[in-house]
C-alpha positions as CSV (number, residue, x, y, z in Angstrom):
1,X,-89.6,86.2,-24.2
2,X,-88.5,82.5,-25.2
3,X,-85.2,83.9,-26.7
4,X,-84.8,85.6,-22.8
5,X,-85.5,82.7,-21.2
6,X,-83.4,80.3,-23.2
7,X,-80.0,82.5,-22.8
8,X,-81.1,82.2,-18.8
9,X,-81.2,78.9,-18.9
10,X,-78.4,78.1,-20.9
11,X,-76.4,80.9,-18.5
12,X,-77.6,78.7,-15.5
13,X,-76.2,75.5,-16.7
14,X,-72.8,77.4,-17.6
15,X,-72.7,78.7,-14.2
16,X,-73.4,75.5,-12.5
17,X,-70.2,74.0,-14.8
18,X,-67.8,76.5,-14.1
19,X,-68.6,76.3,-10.7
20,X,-67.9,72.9,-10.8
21,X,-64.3,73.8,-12.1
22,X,-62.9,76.1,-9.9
23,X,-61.4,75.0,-6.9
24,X,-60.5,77.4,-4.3
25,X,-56.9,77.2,-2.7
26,X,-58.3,75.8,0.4
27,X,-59.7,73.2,-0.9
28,X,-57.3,72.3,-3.3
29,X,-54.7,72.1,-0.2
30,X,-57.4,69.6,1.6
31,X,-57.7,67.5,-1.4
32,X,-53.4,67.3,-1.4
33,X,-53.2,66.2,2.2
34,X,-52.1,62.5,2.4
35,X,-54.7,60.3,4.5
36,X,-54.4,59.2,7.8
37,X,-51.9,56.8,7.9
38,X,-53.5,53.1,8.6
39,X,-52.2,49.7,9.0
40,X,-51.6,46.9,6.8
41,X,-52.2,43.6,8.2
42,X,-51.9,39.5,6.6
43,X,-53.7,36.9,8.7
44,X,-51.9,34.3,10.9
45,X,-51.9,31.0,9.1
46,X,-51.6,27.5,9.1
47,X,-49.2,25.9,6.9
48,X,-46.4,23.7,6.0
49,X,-43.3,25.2,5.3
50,X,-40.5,23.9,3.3
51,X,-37.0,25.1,2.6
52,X,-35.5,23.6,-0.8
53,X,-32.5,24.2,-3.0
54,X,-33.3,24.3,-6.8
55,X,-30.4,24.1,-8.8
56,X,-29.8,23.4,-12.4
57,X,-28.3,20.2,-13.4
58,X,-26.9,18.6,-16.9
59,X,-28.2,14.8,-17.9
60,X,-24.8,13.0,-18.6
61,X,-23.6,9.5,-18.5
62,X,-20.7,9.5,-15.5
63,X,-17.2,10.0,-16.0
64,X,-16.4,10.5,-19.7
65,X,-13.3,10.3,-20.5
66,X,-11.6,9.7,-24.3
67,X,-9.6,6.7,-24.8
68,X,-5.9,6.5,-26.3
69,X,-4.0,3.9,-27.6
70,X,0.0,2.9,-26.8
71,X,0.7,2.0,-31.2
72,X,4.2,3.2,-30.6
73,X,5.7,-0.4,-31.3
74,X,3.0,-0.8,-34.5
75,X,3.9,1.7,-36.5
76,X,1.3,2.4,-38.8
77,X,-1.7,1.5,-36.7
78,X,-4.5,1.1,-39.0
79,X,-8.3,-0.1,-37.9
80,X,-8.5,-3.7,-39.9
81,X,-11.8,-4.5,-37.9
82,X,-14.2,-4.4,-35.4
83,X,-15.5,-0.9,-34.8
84,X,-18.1,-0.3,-32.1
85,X,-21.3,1.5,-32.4
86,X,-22.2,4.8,-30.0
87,X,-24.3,3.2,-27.2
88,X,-22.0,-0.3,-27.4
89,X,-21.3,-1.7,-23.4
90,X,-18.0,-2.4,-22.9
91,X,-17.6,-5.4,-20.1
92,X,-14.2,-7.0,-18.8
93,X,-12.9,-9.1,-21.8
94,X,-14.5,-7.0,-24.7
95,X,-12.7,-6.3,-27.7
96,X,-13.0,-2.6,-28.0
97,X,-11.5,-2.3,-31.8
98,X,-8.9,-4.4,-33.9
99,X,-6.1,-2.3,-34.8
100,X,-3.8,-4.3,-37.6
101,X,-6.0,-7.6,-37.2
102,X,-5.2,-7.7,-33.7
103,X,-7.8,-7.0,-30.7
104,X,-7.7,-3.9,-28.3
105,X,-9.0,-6.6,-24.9
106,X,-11.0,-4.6,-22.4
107,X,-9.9,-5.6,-19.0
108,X,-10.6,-3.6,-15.6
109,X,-7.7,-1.3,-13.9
110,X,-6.8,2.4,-13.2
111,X,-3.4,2.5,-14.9
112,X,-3.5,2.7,-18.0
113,X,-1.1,0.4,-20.1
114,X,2.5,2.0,-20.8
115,X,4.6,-1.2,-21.9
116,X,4.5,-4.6,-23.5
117,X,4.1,-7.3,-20.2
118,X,6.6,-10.4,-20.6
119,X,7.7,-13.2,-18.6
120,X,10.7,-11.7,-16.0
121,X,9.0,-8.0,-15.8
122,X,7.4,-6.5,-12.5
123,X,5.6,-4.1,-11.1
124,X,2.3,-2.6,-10.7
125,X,0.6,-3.3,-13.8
126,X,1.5,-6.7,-13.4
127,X,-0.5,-6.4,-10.0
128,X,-3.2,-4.9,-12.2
129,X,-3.0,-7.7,-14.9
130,X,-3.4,-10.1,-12.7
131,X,-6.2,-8.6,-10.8
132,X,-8.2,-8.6,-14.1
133,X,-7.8,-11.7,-15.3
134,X,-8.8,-12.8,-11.8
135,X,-12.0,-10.8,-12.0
136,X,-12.6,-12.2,-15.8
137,X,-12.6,-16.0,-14.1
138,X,-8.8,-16.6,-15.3
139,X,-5.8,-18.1,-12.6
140,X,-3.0,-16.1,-13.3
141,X,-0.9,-18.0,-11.1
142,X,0.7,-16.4,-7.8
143,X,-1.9,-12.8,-7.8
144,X,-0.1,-11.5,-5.1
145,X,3.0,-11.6,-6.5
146,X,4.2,-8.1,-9.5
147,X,6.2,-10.9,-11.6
148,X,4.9,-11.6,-14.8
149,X,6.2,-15.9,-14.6
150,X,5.4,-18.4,-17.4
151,X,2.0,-18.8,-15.4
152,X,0.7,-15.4,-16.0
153,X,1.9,-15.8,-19.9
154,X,-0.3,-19.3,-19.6
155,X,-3.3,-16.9,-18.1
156,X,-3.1,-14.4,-21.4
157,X,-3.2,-17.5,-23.6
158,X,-6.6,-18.2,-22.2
159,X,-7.4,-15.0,-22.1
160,X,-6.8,-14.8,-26.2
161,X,-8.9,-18.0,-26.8
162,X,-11.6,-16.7,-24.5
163,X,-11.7,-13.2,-26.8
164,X,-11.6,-15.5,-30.1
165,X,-8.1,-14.3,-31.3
166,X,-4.6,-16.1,-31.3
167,X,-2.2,-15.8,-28.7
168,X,0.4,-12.9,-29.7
169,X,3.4,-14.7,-32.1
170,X,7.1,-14.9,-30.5
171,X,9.2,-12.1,-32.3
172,X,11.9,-13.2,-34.3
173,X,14.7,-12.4,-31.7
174,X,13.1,-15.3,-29.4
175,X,12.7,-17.6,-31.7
176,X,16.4,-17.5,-33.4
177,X,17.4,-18.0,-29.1
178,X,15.8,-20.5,-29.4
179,X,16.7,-22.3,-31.9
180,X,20.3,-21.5,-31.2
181,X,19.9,-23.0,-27.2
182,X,18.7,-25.8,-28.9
183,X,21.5,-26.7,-31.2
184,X,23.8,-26.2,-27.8
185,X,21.5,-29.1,-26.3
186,X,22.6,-31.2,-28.9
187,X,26.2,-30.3,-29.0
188,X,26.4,-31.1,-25.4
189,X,24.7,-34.5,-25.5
190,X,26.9,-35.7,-28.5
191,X,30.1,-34.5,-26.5
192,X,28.7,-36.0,-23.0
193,X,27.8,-39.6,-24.7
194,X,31.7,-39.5,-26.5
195,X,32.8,-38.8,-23.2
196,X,31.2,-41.9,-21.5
197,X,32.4,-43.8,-24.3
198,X,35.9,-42.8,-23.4
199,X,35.0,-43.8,-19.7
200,X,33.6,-46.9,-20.4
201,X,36.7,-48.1,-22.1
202,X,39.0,-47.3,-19.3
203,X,37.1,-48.6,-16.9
204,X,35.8,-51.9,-18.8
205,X,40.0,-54.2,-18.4
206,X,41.3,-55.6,-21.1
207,X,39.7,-57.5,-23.9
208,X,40.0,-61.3,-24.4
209,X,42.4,-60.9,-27.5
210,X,44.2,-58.8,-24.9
211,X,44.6,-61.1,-22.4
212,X,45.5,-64.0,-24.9
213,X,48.1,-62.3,-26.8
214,X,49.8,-61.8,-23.2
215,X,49.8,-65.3,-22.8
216,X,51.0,-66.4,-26.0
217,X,53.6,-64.2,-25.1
218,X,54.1,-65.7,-21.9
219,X,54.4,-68.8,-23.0
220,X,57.1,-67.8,-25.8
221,X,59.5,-65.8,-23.2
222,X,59.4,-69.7,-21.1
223,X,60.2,-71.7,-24.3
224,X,62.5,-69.2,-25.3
225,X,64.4,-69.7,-21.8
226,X,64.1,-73.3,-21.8
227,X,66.0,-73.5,-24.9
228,X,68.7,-70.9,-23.6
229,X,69.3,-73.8,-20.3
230,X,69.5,-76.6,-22.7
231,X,71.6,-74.8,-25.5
232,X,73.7,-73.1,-23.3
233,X,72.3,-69.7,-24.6
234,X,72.0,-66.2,-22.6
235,X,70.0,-67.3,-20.0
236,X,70.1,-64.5,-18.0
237,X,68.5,-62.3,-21.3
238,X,65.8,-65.0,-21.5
239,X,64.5,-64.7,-17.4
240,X,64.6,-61.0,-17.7
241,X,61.8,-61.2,-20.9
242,X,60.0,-63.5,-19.2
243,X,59.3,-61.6,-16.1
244,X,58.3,-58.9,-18.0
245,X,55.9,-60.7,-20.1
246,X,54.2,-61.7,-16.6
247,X,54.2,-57.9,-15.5
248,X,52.5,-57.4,-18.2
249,X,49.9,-60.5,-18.2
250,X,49.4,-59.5,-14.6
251,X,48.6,-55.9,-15.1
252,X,45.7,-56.8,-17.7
253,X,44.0,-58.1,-14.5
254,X,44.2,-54.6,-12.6
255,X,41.3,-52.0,-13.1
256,X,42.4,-49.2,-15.1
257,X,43.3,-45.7,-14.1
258,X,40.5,-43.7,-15.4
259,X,40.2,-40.0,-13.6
260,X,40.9,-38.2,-16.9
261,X,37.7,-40.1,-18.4
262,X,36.0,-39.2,-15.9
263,X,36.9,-35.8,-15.8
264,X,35.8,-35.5,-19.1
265,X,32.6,-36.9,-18.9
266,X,32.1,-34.5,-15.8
267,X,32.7,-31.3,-17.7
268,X,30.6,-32.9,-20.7
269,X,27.9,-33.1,-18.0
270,X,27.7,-29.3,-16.6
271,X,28.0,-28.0,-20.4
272,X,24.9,-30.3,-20.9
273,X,23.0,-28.6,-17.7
274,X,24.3,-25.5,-18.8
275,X,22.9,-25.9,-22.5
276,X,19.5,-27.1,-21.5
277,X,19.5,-24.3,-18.6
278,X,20.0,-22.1,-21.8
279,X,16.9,-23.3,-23.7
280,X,14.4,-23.2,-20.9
281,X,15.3,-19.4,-20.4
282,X,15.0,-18.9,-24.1
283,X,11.3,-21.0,-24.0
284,X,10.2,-18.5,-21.3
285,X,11.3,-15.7,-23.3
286,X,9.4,-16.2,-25.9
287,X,6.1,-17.6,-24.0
288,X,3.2,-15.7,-25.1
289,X,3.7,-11.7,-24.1
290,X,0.8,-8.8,-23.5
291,X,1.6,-6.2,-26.5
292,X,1.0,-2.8,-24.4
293,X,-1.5,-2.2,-27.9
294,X,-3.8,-4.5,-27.1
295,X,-4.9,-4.1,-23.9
296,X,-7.0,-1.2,-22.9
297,X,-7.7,-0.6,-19.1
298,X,-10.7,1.5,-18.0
299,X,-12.1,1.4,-14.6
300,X,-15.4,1.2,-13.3
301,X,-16.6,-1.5,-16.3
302,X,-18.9,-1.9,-18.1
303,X,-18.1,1.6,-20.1
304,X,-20.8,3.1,-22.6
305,X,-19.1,4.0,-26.3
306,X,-20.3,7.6,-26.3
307,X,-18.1,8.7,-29.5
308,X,-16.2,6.7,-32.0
309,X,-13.2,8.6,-33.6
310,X,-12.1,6.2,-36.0
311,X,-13.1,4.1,-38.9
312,X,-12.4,0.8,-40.6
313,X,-9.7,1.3,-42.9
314,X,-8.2,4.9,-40.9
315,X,-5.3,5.0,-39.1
316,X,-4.9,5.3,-35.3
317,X,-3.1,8.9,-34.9
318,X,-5.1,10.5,-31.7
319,X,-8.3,9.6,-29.1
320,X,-10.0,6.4,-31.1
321,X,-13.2,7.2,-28.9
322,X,-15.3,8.8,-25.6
323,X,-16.4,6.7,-23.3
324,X,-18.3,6.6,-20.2
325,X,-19.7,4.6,-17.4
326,X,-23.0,2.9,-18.0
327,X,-25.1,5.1,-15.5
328,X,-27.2,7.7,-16.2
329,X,-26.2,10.7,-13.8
330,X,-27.3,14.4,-13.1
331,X,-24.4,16.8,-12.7
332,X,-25.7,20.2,-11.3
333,X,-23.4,23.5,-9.1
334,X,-24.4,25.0,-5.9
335,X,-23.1,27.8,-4.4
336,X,-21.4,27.4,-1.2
337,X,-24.1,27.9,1.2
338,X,-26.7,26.0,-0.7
339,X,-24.0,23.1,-0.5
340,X,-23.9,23.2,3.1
341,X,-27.9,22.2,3.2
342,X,-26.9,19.0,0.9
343,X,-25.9,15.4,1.8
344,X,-25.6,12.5,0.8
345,X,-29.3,10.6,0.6
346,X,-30.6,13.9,0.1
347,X,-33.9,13.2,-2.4
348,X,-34.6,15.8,-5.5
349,X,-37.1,16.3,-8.1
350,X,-37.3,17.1,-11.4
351,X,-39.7,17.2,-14.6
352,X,-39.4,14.9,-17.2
353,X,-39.2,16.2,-20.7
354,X,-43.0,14.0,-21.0
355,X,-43.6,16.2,-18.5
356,X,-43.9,13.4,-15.6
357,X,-42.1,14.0,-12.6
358,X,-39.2,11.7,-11.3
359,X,-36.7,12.1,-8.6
360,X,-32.7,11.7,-8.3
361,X,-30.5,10.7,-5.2
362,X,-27.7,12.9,-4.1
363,X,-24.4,10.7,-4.6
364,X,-21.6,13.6,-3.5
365,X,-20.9,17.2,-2.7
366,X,-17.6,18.1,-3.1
367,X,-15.9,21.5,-3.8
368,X,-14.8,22.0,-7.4
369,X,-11.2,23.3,-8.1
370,X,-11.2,27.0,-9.5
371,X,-12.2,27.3,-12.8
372,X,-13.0,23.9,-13.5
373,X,-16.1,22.3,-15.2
374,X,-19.4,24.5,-16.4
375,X,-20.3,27.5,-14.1
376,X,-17.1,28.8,-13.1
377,X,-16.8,30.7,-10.4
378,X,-17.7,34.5,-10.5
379,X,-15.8,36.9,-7.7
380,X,-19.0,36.6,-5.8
381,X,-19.1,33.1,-5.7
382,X,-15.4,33.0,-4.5
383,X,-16.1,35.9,-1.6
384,X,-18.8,33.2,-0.3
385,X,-16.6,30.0,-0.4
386,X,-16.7,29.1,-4.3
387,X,-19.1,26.3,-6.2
388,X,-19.7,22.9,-5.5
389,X,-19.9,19.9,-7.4
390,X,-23.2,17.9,-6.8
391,X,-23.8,14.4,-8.2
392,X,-27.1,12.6,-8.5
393,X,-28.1,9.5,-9.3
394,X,-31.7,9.5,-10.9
395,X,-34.4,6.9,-10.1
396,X,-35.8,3.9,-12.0
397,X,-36.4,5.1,-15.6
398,X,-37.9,3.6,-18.8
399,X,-35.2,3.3,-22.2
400,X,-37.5,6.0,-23.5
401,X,-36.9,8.3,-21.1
402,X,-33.5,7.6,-20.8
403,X,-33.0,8.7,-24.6
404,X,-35.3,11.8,-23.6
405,X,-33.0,13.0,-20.9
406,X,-29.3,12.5,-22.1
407,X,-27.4,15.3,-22.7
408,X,-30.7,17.5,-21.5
409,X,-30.6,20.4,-18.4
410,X,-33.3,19.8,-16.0
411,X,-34.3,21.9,-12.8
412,X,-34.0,20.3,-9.6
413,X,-35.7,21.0,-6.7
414,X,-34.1,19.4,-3.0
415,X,-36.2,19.3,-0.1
416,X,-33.8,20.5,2.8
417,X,-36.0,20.9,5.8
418,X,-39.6,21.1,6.5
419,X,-42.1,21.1,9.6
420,X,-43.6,18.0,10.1
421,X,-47.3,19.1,9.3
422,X,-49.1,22.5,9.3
423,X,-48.1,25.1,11.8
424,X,-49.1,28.7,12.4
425,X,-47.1,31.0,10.1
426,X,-46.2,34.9,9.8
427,X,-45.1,36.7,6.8
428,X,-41.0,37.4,8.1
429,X,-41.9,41.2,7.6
430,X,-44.7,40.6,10.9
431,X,-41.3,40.2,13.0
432,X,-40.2,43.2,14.9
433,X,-37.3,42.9,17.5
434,X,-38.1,44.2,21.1
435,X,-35.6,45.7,23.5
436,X,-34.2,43.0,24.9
437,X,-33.6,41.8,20.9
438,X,-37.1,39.3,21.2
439,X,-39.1,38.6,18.2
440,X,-42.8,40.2,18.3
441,X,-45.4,40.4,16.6
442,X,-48.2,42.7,16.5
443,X,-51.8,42.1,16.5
444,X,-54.6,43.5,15.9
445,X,-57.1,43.1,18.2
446,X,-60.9,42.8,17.6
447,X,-62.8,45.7,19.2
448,X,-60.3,47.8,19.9
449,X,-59.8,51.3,20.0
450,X,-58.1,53.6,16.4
451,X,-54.9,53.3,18.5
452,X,-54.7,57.1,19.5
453,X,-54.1,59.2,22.6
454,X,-53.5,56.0,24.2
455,X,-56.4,53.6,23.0
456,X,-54.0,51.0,21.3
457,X,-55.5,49.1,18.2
458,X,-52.6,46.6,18.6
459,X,-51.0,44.3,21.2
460,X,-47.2,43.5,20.4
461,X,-46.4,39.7,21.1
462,X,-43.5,38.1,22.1
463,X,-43.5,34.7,20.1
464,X,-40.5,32.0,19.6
465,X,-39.9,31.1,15.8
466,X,-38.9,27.9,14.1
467,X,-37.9,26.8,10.1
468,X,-38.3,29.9,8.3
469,X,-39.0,29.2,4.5
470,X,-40.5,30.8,1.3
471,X,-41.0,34.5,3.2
472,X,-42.6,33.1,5.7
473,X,-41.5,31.6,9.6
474,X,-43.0,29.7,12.3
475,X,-44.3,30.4,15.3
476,X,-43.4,27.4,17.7
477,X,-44.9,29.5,20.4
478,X,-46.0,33.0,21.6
479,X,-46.8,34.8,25.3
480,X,-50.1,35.4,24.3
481,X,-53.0,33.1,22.7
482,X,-52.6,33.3,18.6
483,X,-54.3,31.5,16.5
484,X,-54.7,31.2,12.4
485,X,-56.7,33.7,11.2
486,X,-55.7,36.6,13.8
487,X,-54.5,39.7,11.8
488,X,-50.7,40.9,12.5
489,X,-49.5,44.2,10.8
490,X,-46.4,44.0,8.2
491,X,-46.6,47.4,7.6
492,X,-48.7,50.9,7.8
């Protein structure tokens, strides 16, 4: 009887199981049958909203360039001195490097130097020269004017005591001219003072030994016609020696005829002016001259050394080092449409590698030429109007961070427009257009009926938007009362 009962049980439970297990088809097509559809709703909130740009920008010192220099008229141009050390300001006036125990003189200007400066040269790096020794407190003489005159050469001289070096030597060619103008100075004098010597004695009469030996015989020629009377000589003879001996006692009275002195002492004169015309050109030639080598011209001063290429003892063959200008800057690329959001003035933020937060100031936007700088153009970018350059300046930072952040890629984040406080906001998917191409949205309505046969569950309402931002827009206003917390359906 137990054993009975037992197999009835246990064939109960089994029953019950299977039962459990087998669906019939008409159930199994219920249970497949997708719900009612329903709707999905988000509430109306309130909510600033922001549109920003975030971009990607590289921490770099501002307009690196490498630096050359002209050693054409050196030869070998070796590095006898002064090297500067990465991080080294270079001001108006600096010596940059000695090259062949010469200095390489910083001095402010765009065009770089392409020729040796000397007195009776001009043009527009004389301008430039001039300009710069201006700014570095020197008088170059007449700034306005591109000749480089004995004034500018007295300018550089100051400019070479002010650096600690000598002026530049005359080369030999200027001194042997000279030396040579100056020999025809004293050629000319010597033949100038013979020449009023010359004068001087034809213009001076007759001496007094002159004048007495024309007396004595004078007085001869009458005793010598006295006895001719008396004797009964050749009188005749003796009256004719006579008068001539007074002719010429008279004439030793008369000035001299002295044009040809004087001619003489006139042609002495202009080879004089001539000579010493001569020696002041070849003084000015060889006043002190601006050797195209040592000069180097950057603009925007003072320059950070970024990169030294050369070393005491190596010769000058290529770049001799990077530099740029002194300010930190953030260089980032925007697409084209991001670009049009940005201005200058335009405030971003970014994290600190300490993980503080500082901010940058939008210098320029410009469009970058094809294929230039990092983040070149894709086709995509180019079908929407290319990249663009975007320069910031960053805010006050400590020397520490400053070391943190050069040459590191930050994320920037550039607040374009916002709402001035909270508003209501909707999710854009809420936004429907009507017939008339209005913006709705629709709302569900407390109460109300399972929207069939007629018995709506939602009202659609016409609303006005505003800044749109992060997936979501304003509602500046709306037909019917709406207010934060009302559910509006984004989907069913």
């Amino acid at each position: 009887m137990w054993f009975v009962a037992a197999i009835a049980v246990t064939s109960l439970l089994a029953g019950i199981l299977v039962s459990r297990l087998v669906v019939s088809p008409a159930q199994a097509a219920a249970d497949a049958k997708a719900p009612d559809a329903g709707l999905i709703t988000v509430p109306v909130e309130s909510r600033v909203i922001a549109n920003d740009v975030t971009l990607r920008g590289d921490v770099k010192y501002d307009d690196a360039v490498q630096v050359r220099l002209e050693t054409g008229e050196l030869g070998k141009a070796v590095v006898t001195g002064k090297v500067p050390a990465v991080g080294t300001e270079l001001g108006p006036a600096a010596v940059a490097l000695e090259v062949t125990g010469r200095p390489v003189v910083v001095l402010p200007g765009d065009l770089p130097a392409y020729r040796t400066l000397r007195v009776g040269v001009s043009g527009p790096d004389v301008l430039q020269l001039k300009a710069a020794l201006v700014a570095v407190g020197i008088n170059p003489g007449a700034a306005d004017s591109d000749v480089y005159d004995a004034a500018t050469a007295t300018a550089v001289d100051r400019l070479y005591a002010a650096v600690g070096y000598p002026s530049p030597a005359s080369d030999d060619e200027a001194r042997a001219g000279i030396e040579s103008a100056t020999q025809g100075v004293r050629d000319a004098e010597t033949s100038l003072d013979a020449a009023r010597t010359a004068l001087s004695a034809a213009t001076g009469g007759a001496t007094e030994v002159e004048k007495l030996e024309a007396d004595n015989a004078v007085r001869l020629a009458e005793r010598t016609l006295a006895t001719a009377r008396a004797e009964g000589g050749d009188v005749a003879t003796a009256e004719d020696a006579l008068r001539l001996e007074r002719v010429k006692r008279a004439a030793l009275d008369e000035p001299r005829d002295a044009a040809a002195e004087e001619a003489v002492v006139g042609a002495a004169q202009r080879q004089l002016r001539e000579a010493e015309k001569a020696l002041g050109e070849a003084r000015t030639a060889a006043l002190t001259a601006l050797p195209v080598g040592e000069v180097l011209f950057l603009p925007s001063l003072p320059r950070r050394v970024d990169e030294v290429l050369v070393e005491r003892g190596g010769t000058v063959e290529g770049p001799v080092m990077t530099v740029s200008g002194a300010t930190l800057v953030v260089e980032a690329s925007a697409r084209a449409s991001d670009a049009a959001l940005l201005a200058p003035g335009a405030v971003a933020t970014f994290v600190l590698p300490d993980d503080s937060e500082a901010t940058a100031t939008v210098t320029s936007v410009e469009a970058r030429a094809a294929g230039g700088g990092s983040g070149e153009d894709t086709s995509a970018d180019k079908e929407k109007g290319g990249r663009f350059a975007v320069l910031l300046a960053p805010g006050a930072l400590t020397p520490e961070q400053v070391t943190l952040l050069q040459g590191s890629n930050v994320r920037l984040t550039i607040p374009v427009s916002s709402t001035s406080g909270e508003v209501l906001a909707v999710p854009l998917a809420a936004l429907t257009a009507g017939p008339g191409g209005e913006l709705r949205v629709e709302v569900l309505r407390t109460g109300a009926g399972t929207g069939t046969d007629g018995d709506r569950a939602t009202d659609l309402v016409p609303v006005k938007t505003g800044l749109s931002a992060g997936g979501f827009v304003e509602i500046v206003s709306s037909e019917e009362p709406l207010e934060a917390g009302d559910k509006v359906v984004v989907g069913t």
